[in-house]
C-alpha positions as CSV (number, residue, x, y, z in Angstrom):
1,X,15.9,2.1,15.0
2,X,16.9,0.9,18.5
3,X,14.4,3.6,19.6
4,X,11.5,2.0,18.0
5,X,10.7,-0.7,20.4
6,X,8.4,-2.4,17.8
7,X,10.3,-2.2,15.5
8,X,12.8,-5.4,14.4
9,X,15.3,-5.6,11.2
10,X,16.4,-8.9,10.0
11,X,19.0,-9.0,7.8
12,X,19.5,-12.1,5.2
13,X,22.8,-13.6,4.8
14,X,22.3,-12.8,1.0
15,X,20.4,-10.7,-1.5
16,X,16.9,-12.5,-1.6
17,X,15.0,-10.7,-3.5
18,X,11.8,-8.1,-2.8
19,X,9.2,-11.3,-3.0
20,X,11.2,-13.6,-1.0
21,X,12.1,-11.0,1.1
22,X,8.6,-9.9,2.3
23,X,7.5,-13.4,2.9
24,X,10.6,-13.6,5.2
25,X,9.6,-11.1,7.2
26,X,5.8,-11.7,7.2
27,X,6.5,-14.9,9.0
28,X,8.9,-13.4,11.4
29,X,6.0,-10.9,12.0
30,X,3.8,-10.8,15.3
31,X,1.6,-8.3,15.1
32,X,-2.1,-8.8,13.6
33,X,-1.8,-6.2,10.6
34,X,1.2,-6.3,8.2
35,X,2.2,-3.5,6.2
36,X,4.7,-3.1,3.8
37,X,6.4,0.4,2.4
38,X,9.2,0.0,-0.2
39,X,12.0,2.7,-0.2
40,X,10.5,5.2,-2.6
41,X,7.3,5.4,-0.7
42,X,6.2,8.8,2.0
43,X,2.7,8.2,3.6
44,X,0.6,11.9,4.1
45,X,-0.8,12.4,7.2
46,X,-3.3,9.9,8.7
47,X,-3.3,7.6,5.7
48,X,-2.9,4.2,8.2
49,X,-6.6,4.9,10.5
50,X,-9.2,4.1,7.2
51,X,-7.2,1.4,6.0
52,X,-7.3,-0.4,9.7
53,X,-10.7,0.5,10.1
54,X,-11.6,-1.2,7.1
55,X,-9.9,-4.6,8.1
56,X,-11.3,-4.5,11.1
57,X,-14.5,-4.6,9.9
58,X,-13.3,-7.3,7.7
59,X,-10.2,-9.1,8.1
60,X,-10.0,-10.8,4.9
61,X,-9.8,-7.4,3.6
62,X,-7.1,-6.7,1.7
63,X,-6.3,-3.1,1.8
64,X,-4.6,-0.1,-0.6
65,X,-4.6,3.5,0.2
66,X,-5.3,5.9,-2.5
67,X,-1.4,7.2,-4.0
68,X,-0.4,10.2,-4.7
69,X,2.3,10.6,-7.3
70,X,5.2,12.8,-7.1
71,X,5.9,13.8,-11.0
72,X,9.4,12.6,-12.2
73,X,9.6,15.5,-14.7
74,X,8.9,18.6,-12.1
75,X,8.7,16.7,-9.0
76,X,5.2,18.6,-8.3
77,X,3.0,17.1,-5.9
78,X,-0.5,15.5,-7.3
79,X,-3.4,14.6,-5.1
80,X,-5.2,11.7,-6.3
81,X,-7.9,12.0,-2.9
82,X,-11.3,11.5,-4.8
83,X,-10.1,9.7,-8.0
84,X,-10.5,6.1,-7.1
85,X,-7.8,3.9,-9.4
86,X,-6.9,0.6,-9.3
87,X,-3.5,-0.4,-10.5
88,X,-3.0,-3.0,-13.3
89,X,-0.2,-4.2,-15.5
90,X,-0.7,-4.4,-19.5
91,X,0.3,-7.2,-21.8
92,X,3.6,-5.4,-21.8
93,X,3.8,-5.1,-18.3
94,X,3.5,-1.4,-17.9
95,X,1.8,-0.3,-15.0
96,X,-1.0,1.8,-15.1
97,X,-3.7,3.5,-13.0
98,X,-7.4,2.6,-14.1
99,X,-10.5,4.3,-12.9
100,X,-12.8,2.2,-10.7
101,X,-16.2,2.5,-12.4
102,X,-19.1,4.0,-11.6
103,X,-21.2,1.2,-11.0
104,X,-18.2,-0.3,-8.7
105,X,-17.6,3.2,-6.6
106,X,-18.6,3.5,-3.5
107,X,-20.3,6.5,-1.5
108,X,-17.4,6.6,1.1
109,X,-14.6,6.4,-1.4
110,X,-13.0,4.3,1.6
111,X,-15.1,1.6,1.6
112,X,-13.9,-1.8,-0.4
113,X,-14.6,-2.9,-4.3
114,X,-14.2,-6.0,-6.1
């Protein structure tokens, strides 16, 4: 990583945790947008420009990109581009993907909900 000049690791003295973890490094952080990517995630080409266009717009936006899913039967690749989801967990905390609806979408699929 030594070639990454923005780029710093920090390493705990023991396991913390994911939560703890993040908030570690978000207040060792300097820079004005923080992002996090877990282990299991790839990004597709130019996924990072919409989601920094839309905080600077607003800053106390809090952004997602759209994700596409890589199935763990086949390992096929599935677009989700134009399906706007929203994640949620159910009362047996199962995540699941819920469509955004109509009267919540937005023209440019980019732009925020509530």
């Amino acid at each position: 990583m030594a070639r990454f000049s923005k780029v710093r690791i920090v390493r705990t003295k023991k396991r913390e945790g994911l939560i703890r973890t993040r908030l570690l490094g978000a207040s060792m952080a300097r820079g004005e947008v923080l992002t996090f990517l877990d282990s299991h995630c790839e990004v597709n080409v130019n996924w990072l420009p919409p989601l920094l266009n839309q905080i600077a717009l607003n800053h106390k936006t809090i952004v997602c990109p759209m994700i596409d899913v890589i199935d763990h039967n086949h390992f096929g690749y599935e677009a989700q581009a134009g399906d706007a989801m929203r994640g949620a967990f159910d009362w047996e905390m199962y995540y699941k993907r819920i469509p955004i609806p109509p009267e919540l979408q937005r023209a440019d699929p980019s732009d925020p909900f509530e």
